[in-house]
Structure formats: structure tokens, C-alpha cells
ZARO-121191 format. One record per residue (C-alpha): x negated, z, y. Coordinates in steps of 0.02 Angstrom, whole numbers, plus 50000, padded with zeros to 5 digits. Layout:
% residues N
XZY/...
***
This chain:
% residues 737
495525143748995/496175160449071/494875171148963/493435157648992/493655160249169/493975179649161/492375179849075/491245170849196/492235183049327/491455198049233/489625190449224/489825187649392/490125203149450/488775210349324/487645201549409/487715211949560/488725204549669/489945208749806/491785211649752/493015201149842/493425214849976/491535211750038/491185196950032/489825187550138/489615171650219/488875158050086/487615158150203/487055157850377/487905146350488/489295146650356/491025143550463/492735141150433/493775144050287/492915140350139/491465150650228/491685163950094/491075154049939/489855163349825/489105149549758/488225152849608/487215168949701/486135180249559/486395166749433/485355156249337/484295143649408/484295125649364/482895112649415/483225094749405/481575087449371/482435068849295/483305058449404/484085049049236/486105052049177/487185052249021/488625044848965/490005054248877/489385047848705/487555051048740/486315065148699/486185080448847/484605074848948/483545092048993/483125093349159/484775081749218/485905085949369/487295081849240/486605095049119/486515107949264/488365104849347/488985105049162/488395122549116/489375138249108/489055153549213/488375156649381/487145144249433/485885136849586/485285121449575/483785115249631/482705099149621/481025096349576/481095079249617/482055065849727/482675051049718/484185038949690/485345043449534/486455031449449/487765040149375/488575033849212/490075041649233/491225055649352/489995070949399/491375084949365/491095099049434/492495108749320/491475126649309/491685138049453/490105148049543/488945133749556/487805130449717/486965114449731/485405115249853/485095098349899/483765104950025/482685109249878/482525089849848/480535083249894/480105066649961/481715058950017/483135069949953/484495063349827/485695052349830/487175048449713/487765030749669/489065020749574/490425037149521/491145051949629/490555068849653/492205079849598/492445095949603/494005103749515/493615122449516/493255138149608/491575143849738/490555128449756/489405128149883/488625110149892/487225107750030/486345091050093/486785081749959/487135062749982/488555053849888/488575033849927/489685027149787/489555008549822/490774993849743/489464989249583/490824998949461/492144991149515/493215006249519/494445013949644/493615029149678/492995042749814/491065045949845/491635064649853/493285071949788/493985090549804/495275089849677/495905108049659/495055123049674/494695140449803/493075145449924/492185129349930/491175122650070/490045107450070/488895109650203/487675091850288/488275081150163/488265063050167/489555051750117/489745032750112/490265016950038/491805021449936/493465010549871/494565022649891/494465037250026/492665042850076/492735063550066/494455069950009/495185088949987/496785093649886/496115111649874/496365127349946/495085139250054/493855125850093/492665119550233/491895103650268/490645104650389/488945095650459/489455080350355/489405062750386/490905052450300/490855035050367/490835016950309/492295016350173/492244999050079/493484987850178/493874971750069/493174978449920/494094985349725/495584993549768/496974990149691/498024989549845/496924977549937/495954980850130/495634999850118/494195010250216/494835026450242/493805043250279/494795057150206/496485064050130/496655080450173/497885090150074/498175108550038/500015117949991/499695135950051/497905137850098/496805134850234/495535119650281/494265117850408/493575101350454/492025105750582/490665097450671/490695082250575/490635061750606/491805048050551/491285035050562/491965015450523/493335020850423/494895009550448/496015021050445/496335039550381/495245050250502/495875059650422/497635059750342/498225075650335/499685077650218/500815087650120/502085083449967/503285092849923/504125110050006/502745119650042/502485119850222/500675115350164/499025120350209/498475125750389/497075112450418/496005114550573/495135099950626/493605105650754/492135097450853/492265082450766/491355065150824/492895051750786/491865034050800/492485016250767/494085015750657/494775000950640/496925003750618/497165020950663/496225036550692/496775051750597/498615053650551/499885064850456/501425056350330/502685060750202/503725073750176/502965090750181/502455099150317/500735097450408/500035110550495/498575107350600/497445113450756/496555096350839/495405105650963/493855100651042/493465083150936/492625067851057/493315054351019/492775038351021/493525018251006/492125005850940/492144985550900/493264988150741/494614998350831/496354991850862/497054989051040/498614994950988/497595012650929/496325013651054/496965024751171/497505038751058/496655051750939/498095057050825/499615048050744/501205063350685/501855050050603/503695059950580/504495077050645/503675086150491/501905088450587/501495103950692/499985101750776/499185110850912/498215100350998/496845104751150/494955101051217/494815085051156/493765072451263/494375053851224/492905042251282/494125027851339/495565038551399/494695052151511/496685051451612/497505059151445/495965071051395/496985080251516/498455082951433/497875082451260/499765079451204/499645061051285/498075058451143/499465058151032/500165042450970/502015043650969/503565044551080/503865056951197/505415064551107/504285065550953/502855074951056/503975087751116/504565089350945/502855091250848/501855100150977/501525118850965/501065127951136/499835140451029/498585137950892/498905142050702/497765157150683/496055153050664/494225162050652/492995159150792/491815145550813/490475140150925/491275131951087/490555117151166/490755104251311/491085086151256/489295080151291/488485095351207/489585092051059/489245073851046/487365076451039/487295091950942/488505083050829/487665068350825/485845076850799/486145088250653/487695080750552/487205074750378/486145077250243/484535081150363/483325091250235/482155084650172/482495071450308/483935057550345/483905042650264/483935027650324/485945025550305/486425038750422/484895034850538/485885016850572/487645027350598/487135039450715/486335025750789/487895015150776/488865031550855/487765031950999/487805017351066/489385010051026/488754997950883/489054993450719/490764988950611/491944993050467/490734984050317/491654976350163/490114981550033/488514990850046/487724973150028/488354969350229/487224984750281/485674981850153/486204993150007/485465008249957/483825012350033/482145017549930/482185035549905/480255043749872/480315055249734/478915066649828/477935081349758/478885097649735/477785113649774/477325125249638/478535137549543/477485143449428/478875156049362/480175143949357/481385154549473/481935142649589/480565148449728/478965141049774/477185151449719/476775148749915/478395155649977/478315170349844/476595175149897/477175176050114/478635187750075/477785198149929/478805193049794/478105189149620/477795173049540/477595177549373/479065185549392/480595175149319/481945184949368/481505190049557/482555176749625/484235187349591/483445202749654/483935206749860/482655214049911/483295217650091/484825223150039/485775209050155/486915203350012/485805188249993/484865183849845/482865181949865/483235164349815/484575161349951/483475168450067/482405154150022/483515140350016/484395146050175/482505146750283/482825167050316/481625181550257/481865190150114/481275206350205/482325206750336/484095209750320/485085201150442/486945204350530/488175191650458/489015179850572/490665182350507/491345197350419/492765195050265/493915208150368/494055193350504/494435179450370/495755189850290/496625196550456/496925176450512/497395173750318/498785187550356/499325179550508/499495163050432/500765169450318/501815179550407/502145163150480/502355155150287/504195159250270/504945152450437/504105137950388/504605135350226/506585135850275/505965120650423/505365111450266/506965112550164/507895111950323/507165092250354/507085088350179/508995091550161/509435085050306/508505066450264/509275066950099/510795067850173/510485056250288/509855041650146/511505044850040/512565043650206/511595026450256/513115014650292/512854997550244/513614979650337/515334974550309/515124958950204/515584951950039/514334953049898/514684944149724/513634935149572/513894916649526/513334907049377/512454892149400/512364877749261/510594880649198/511214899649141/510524909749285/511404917449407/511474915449609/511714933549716/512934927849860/513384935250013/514944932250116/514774914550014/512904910050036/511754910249908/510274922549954/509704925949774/509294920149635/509364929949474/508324921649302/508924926449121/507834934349013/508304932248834/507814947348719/506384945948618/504794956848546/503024953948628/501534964648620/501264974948768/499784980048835/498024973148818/496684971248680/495144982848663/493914967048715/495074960448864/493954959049029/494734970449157/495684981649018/496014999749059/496305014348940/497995019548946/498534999648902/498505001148731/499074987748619/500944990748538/502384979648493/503824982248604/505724974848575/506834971448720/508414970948620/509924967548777/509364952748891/509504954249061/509344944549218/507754946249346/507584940749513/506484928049547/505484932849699/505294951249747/506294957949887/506134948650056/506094958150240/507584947650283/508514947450113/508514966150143/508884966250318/510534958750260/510934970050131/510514987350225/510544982350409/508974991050404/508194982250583/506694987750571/506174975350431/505804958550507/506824943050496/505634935850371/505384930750192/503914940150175/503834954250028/504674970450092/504044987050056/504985003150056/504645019949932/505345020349777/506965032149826/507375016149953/507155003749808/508595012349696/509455014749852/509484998249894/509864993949693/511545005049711/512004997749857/512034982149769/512904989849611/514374995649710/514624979049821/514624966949632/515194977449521/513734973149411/512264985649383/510714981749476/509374993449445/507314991749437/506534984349279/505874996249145/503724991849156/504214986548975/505414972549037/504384968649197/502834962949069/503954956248966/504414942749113/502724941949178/502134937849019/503354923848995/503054921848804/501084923148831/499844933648739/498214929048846/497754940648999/498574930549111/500044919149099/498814907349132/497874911149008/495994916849015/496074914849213/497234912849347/497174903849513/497824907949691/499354894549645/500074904749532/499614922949619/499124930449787/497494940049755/495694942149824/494594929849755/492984938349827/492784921049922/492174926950099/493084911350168/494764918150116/495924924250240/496714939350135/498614943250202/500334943050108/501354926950094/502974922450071/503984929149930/504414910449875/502634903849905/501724901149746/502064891449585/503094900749465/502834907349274/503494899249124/505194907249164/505374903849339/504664919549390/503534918449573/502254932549635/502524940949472/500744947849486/499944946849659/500494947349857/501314964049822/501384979449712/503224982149612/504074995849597/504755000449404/505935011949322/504705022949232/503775037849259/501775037149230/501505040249052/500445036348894/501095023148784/501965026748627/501025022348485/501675009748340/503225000648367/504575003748522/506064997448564/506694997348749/505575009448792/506005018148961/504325028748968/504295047148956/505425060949050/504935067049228/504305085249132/503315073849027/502625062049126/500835062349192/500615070549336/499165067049484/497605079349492/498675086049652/500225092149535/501355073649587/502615066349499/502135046949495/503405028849465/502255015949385/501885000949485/501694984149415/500784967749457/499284971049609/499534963849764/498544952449909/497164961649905/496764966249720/495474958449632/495724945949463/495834956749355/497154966449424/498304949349397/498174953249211/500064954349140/499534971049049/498864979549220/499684997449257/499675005649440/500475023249492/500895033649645/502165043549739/503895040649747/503685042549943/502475027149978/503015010350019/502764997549906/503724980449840/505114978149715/505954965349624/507714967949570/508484967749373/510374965349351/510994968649155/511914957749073/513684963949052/
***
């Protein structure tokens, strides 16, 4: 991959382009810190003139926007026509120096539908371009999705409709700017139930810029601007921003990892979705691992706190003084503006605008404006996708990207093929850019911002690296201490048979558990190729559980594990409790040491095993399952969706309630392939082995859905992963002795 990469580096710079050291702006109007993305400048052109896509197993369609992301080499793309595409699968952007010019588009402009637009490489430039995923896939997934890469910017974008987060970054040296991301899918397919959330914003040493754009109806995630791991994470400046209608919380910061982030100059503003207990604020630091700088905001409900922009900030005041910084991270300039110029400006130019909005954003600026509109559960609450008109492209006669018209006006060639890479005034900007960006290709103009500037603040920004990365493992030592110090109530913990040959968990004498054997046994784990719902990575296998083992029958309660930790801040309740997976084998050991027996999570192997109960059909129902049996979304718009009680529900053949449903259970593995053939008490792979996330994360497998997945997601062979760090539910597994 090294080589391939070295080698599209050296056509590159054949090509007549700037090295690094003078660099331009990816084009006028270009801000921020992926403003520096070359794009696919004196490449080869691309013109979409078919609005159809291909699967994985299907022919290459000429003329595609799959065909044109997919090639090699530096590359602009333009299209010919416009229109609506329904992609059959992922558009993967995985080759770097790629510009797509979605200004090019006639009629209507395009639109993407049912997958995400991902990019996993390096200098993308991506312009007016409109990504509105929708639920029809059923498929947790973004509408846009910067996995990894350097020096991208995506510039009047559109972005709507997704079940998972809207517009997401996990990169480094990138803006996002001019883009709407609004209207994330609220009670739609995701796995972990009521979602809508606008963006994830994650980076480990690099630099983000989040300018002049609108959220809009997002529940939640505003963005969330985080950081796993040690690094003290990316610098992530969040800038002129219009913050409209969330429904839970604005934008946010959590986990370990340290976020580092400028709020300046954003107007925000409450709508009929937002919370009462959120309405006030602008920003959640959700722990003492956030260092935010924080001015110029305008708050449209709180004018008293615009102020003092620290009061916009939703958190105690010892936490305030603790995350606040009195000056800025280092930062290039940008365009300053009062909060009424900023609203309108924002408001007036944010989106995919060229050829012309559609209808979508129309009705959210609208929304935006006049304090309308709400957080939508499916495209199908706001009419669905609009009609896009294909239009009439003008004449290239040369095929170069550039219209005959435009050729003849600035004395270029259009029999000429190659003219388009040519720079004719010398400005470091193709003939073609010229044309996409609306300049002359005659007259050189002076750049906005020079490369010198970006790398003097880049310079800056790391001198401060190192203090920051001894804060990090300063607070990550100091709560790891902290959770092995946890002391625990004085009481008396022991295990009891009953007569039926399960076992009662009792504390200072009171039963509070009870605890089901399992006998051993072989099953076959996983799913068939033709089961409705079925995922890849279940494949088929027989699996023998060869010790049996005893399994609680309810998952963990907020009041069960009140008692055990003294943890008060879980309710007195017998609802499912939900903690991160370090808590869960905390709370495990805790009970280990106060028994004398081993309590530990289940293996996923012995967690299907139970769930499955001796069945072979999807469910332990059988073909289908009903709300008796497991707490799920039915897709009823009647039903009131919300967790219930860890004892509510009838159980499976072996006693076993809420085995799939209500909420997500922790499990002893790490994410990994199955083994093929026959296993026996299989424990899943190593940590080194394991699969990691697109974002480098180690991940625990999760087992069973929760309240707000759909059917499917019931199915005794479902798998789930994420982050050890995240809350979730657990159930708890004592071996036999």
C-alpha cells in the first residue's frame, strides 16, 4: 500500500503541482484546517453522465460516480447530468487526490441515497454535494463519514436523514464548512434504539475546523467532540456555527482522552424539540478531560449568559473553572461577524446551493428561521426525497471538464483535451479550477491564506502537545486508581442453593438474586445464510460449552447495584443499569471477593447458548418474537418506546428474562471473526487480534439489542460492538465450582 501510494505521490507531483512547502488554498474561500487539500488539481477528469450504481459483484458502469471515486490517480469529477442516485452499496472514497465538483451538476444537482459517502484517505475536496441516506436499508449508518485520512475539506454540502450520526470526522487536517447536517433519523434502525445525532468529531493529533455551518434537529451530538485513548487529541475549532433545535443536548465532549476545543462566535438557538433541562446552555464538558475556550457566542434564549460565555456551559461551577482556558488554542484567521450578520449569512449560503437548494434544505433554513419544525423519525415524516431534474449540461466538446462557451470567453481551446491542467495565469490553479471555482483563468489572483500561516499555528499547537500529553496520563492514572480503590458497603454476601438446582445471590440474608444453571451442551452458533436479519460475521459453527455454569436471570438492576457498590448515583430502581465495560468486571470482582465464588461476564458463546435455550430458529420463539418475551421497537407508531423493568417480561425456556431486548449486554470477548469448523469454549480472539474500529479501538462484543432495536436485532445469533468506555447493560455468570 506504501508503494501504491508513493506512486500516486510521484504522478502527482509530475503533474505540476506545488510541493508541500507551497501549497495553496483548495480554492477560494477555502478556510480552516483542511483548507490546504489539493484535491485532485492537474489530474484527470471524470464526467458522470449515468446516474445508475453497482454492486460489488456487478460489471463497472462507464460514466458512474462509483467508477470515477474508484479510480486511481489524481482526479476531478464532474457531472454531466443530475439527479437522485441510489447507491447499492458504501461509496468509498479509499484513493487519495480526488475532488468532487458537485457544482458541475445541471438541473437540480445530486443527491445520494440509501449508503454513506466515506472517505478513508488523503486530499479530498468534496463540494455541494448532497448525501440524504434515509432508513430504506435498514442499516446503522452515517450520510457522510470521515474515517481516517489528511487535508480534506467538504465545502456546501448537504447532509440528512441518517441512523447513525449525520456528518462524522475521525481524521486529521480537515474542514467542514458551508454545510448543512440536520435531521438525523430519531426512532429509526439503530441498534441502540432513539438516536439523531449530528456529528462525532474525533481527531488524535491534528487539527479540525467546524465553520459556518447549521445543525439542525439533531437530538443530540452537536457535535460530540471526543478523544480515546492518551493522545491529548485533536485541536477542534468549532466557529460561526447556527446550533438550531436539538432535542437532549447541544454539542458535548466524553470519555477519556482529552478534548481540545475553541467554541467562538456560534448563535445558538433552542427550538420545539429542545429539552428544558438543555435549553439554556450551548456546550456540555461532560468530565475534567475537556479544554475549551469558549467566547462570542450569542445564545437566542439566554442573552444574560452570552455575556459570560463560560455560563453557556452546562456544568458546575467547580467543573467550569476546571475546563475553561482564558486563551484560544492557536488558530488561523477567519471572517468575524456579529450574531445577526452570522445568522443570516449563515443561514443564506450554507448547503449545497449550486446548481440551486433543494427543496430539503429550503424547509430547514426555513425551519431555522422561524423557529419551526422538529426532530423527524424517517424521511417519510418530511415527504422523502424530492424530484431532482436531470437538466441539460453545456457543451464540452473536448471532454476536459470545461464548457465550449466558457473555453471560448477566456481563450482557451476546446479541441484541446488537455488544457484543463494547464495554469494559464500562473495562480497555482488549474484552468479547470478556475472554472469550477467561478474565477478567471487570466487573472491570477492573491490567495486568502498562505501555507506559511497554516504551518506557524500547526507549530504552536504542538509545542503545546507534550504538556498535554502528561495531563492525559496524569487523569488517566489517577481514575484508574481511583476505580481499583472504590470501597464497597460493609455487608455480607453469600450463594444459596435452592431445591429446583439454581442458586439464590444473598445479601446480609436476603435474597436479591437469582442465579439459573446452565447444563453443558453443543448448539450451533450463529445464523444460517437465508435467516432474515442475518449479518456477515455470524457464521454458522458448532460450538461446545463443556463446564456448566450458572447465569443470572435478569440483567443487572439500578438498585441491585446500588447495593453492591454504594454507587448513589444509580437509582433505587429495578430498571436495567448501565455502566462501561471496566465497571461491569469491576462490579463482577467485587462480587468474587465477597462469595468466594467466581463471578465474571459470559463468554458471547455462553450468552447464545442461554438465549438460545435449546432452540435452533432465529428467535427462541421461533420464526418471530413478541413484545412478551422481549423489549424492542415494533415500528408501531402507537408504542411508547422506553426501558422496563429487568423482571418484566416472560422468560425463555430456561428461565432466562430480557435475554434479547430492553438493554444491550456486556460479554467477555473481544470483537472478532468466528472460528471456522468446530469450537469448544471459545473465548474469542486476543486483544492484538481482535478487530479493531475504522478509528484504531479496541471493542467488547455486546449481545442481545435493547428497547429501541428493531426485530431483527432480537435474533439469538445477533452480534453488537463498541468501546470499553460506553455504558451499556450486563448480566452476571457465576462458574460452577
Amino acid at each position: 500500500k506504501f508503494i501504491k501510494y508513493l506512486l500516486l505521490v510521484l504522478v502527482y507531483v509530475s503533474c505540476g503541482q506545488q510541493a508541500k512547502d507551497d501549497r495553496i488554498p483548495a480554492f477560494p474561500g477555502a478556510e480552516g484546517f483542511g483548507a490546504f487539500a489539493q484535491g485532485g488539481r492537474g489530474g484527470k477528469v471524470y464526467i458522470v453522465t449515468t446516474l445508475e450504481d453497482y454492486d460489488a459483484d456487478e460489471p463497472v458502469i462507464e460514466g458512474s460516480l462509483r467508477q470515477a471515486v474508484e479510480a486511481e490517480g489524481p482526479r476531478t469529477i464532474v457531472f454531466e447530468k443530475g439527479g437522485l442516485i441510489s447507491l447499492k452499496r458504501i461509496l468509498l472514497i479509499s484513493n487519495p487526490f480526488i475532488t468532487i465538483a458537485g457544482q458541475t451538476a445541471p438541473g437540480d444537482g445530486i443527491c445520494l441515497k440509501d449508503f454513506s459517502l466515506v472517505i478513508e484517505t488523503d486530499e479530498v475536496i468534496i463540494r455541494h454535494i448532497r448525501s440524504r441516506l434515509g432508513e430504506d436499508q435498514r442499516q446503522e449508518l452515517d450520510a457522510v463519514s470521515i474515517n481516517f485520512g489528511n487535508n480534506i475539506i467538504l465545502d456546501h454540502c448537504s447532509a440528512s436523514w441518517s441512523t447513525d450520526e449525520v456528518l462524522s470526522s475521525y481524521s486529521e487536517m480537515v474542514t467542514i464548512q458551508w454545510c448543512i447536517i440536520a435531521e438525523g433519523l430519531f426512532h429509526s434502525f439503530h441498534p441502540k434504539g432513539p438516536h439523531s445525532m449530528g456529528s462525532i468529531i474525533e481527531g488524535k493529533t491534528g487539527a479540525i475546523s467546524l465553520l459556518n455551518n447549521i445543525y439542525a434537529h439533531n437530538n443530540s451530538r452537536n457535535p460530540l467532540i471526543q478523544n480515546k485513548g492518551e493522545e491529548p487529541g485533536a485541536v477542534v475549532e468549532i466557529r460561526n456555527n447556527v446550533i438550531y433545535d436539538w432535542g437532549e443536548l447541544p454539542g458535548y465532549t466524553s470519555n477519556p482522552g482529552q478534548a481540545r476545543i475553541n467554541y467562538v462566535n456560534n448563535y445558538i438557538k433552542p427550538g420545539p424539540s429542545t429539552s428544558d433541562r438543555s435549553r439554556q446552555y450551548a456546550f456540555e464538558p461532560e468530565n475534567h478531560y475537556t479544554n475549551i475556550y469558549i467566547a462570542g457566542n450569542y445564545h437566542a434564549e439566554n442573552q444574560g449568559d452570552t455575556a459570560d460565555n463560560t455560563r453557556l456551559l452546562m456544568a458546575s461551577d467547580s467543573l467550569r473553572k476546571e475546563v475553561v482556558l482564558e486563551v484560544p488554542y492557536p488558530t488561523l484567521p477567519y471572517q468575524q461577524m456579529d450574531a445577526e450578520t452570522l445568522f443570516e449569512t449563515v443561514l443564506n449560503h450554507a448547503g449545497a446551493t449550486l446548481p440551486k437548494r433543494d427543496a430539503v434544505d429550503q424547509r430547514i433554513v426555513n425551519d431555522v428561521r422561524t423557529g419551526t419544525g422538529k426532530i423527524i423519525n424517517s424521511q417519510n415524516d418530511v415527504g422523502g426525497w424530492p424530484t431532482y431534474a436531470a437538466g441539460i449540461s453545456p457543451l464540452d466538446t473536448d471532454r476536459d471538464g470545461m464548457p465550449d462557451e466558457w473555453e471560448d470567453e477566456h481563450g482557451l481551446d476546446i479541441a484541446n483535451g488537455s488544457d484543463h491542467a494547464a495554469d494559464n495565469d500562473g495562480d497555482g490553479y488549474t484552468n479547470l479550477e478556475e472554472w469550477l471555482n467561478g474565477t478567471n483563468p487570466n487573472n491570477a489572483d492573491a490567495h486568502e491564506l498562505t501555507y506559511g500561516e497554516l504551518t506557524k499555528v500547526l507549530a504552536q499547537k504542538d509545542a503545546m502537545y507534550e504538556q498535554d500529553v502528561k495531563i492525559v496520563k496524569q487523569r488517566l492514572q489517577q481514575e484508574r486508581e481511583e476505580r481499583m480503590n472504590r470501597k464497597v458497603p460493609d455487608y455480607k454476601a453469600e450463594v444459596a442453593g435452592i431445591p429446583d438446582g439454581n442458586m439464590k445471590l444473598m445479601v446480609d440474608g436476603k435474597p436479591v438474586l437469582q442465579l439459573n444453571h446452565i447444563e453443558a451442551g453443543t448448539f450451533l452458533m450463529g445464523s444460517p445464510v437465508d435467516e432474515p436479519g442475518r449479518e456477515e460475521w455470524e457464521l454458522q459453527h458448532e460450538v461446545t460449552i463443556s463446564k456448566p455454569y450458572y447465569l443470572a436471570t435478569v440483567e443487572m438492576s439500578n438498585s441491585l447495584l446500588r447495593l453492591l457498590t454504594g454507587m448513589k448515583n444509580y437509582g433505587d430502581n429495578s430498571l436495567p443499569a448501565t455502566v462501561s465495560w471496566f465497571d461491569a468486571e469491576w462490579i463482577c470482582e467485587v462480587l468474587s471477593s465477597k462469595t468466594g465464588h467466581r463471578f465474571r461476564l459470559p463468554t458471547e458463546a455462553e450468552w447464545e447458548y442461554a438465549c438460545r435455550a435449546g432452540t435452533t430458529t432465529p428467535y427462541f420463539t421461533g420464526h418471530d418474537i413478541s413484545l412478551e418475551y422481549a423489549n424492542f421497537k415494533t415500528g408501531d407508531p402507537e408504542q411508547t418506546i422506553q426501558l422496563r423493568p429487568v423482571d418484566d417480561g416472560k422468560p425463555n425456556p430456561w428461565g432466562l428474562i430480557n435475554m434479547p431486548g430492553n438493554q444491550f449486554e456486556w460479554c467477555l470477548d473481544w470483537k472478532g471473526n468466528y472460528e471456522t469448523g468446530a469450537v469448544t469454549d471459545p473465548r474469542g480472539p486476543s486483544q492484538e487480534n481482535s478487530l479493531r474500529s475504522f478509528d484504531g479501538l479496541y471493542r467488547k462484543i455486546m449481545r442481545g439489542g435493547n428497547y429501541g432495536s428493531a426485530k431483527e436485532l432480537m435474533r439469538s445469533a445477533y452480534r453488537y460492538d463498541y468501546s470499553r468506555d460506553v455504558k451499556y447493560g450486563f448480566r452476571v455468570l457465576m462458574e460452577e465450582n
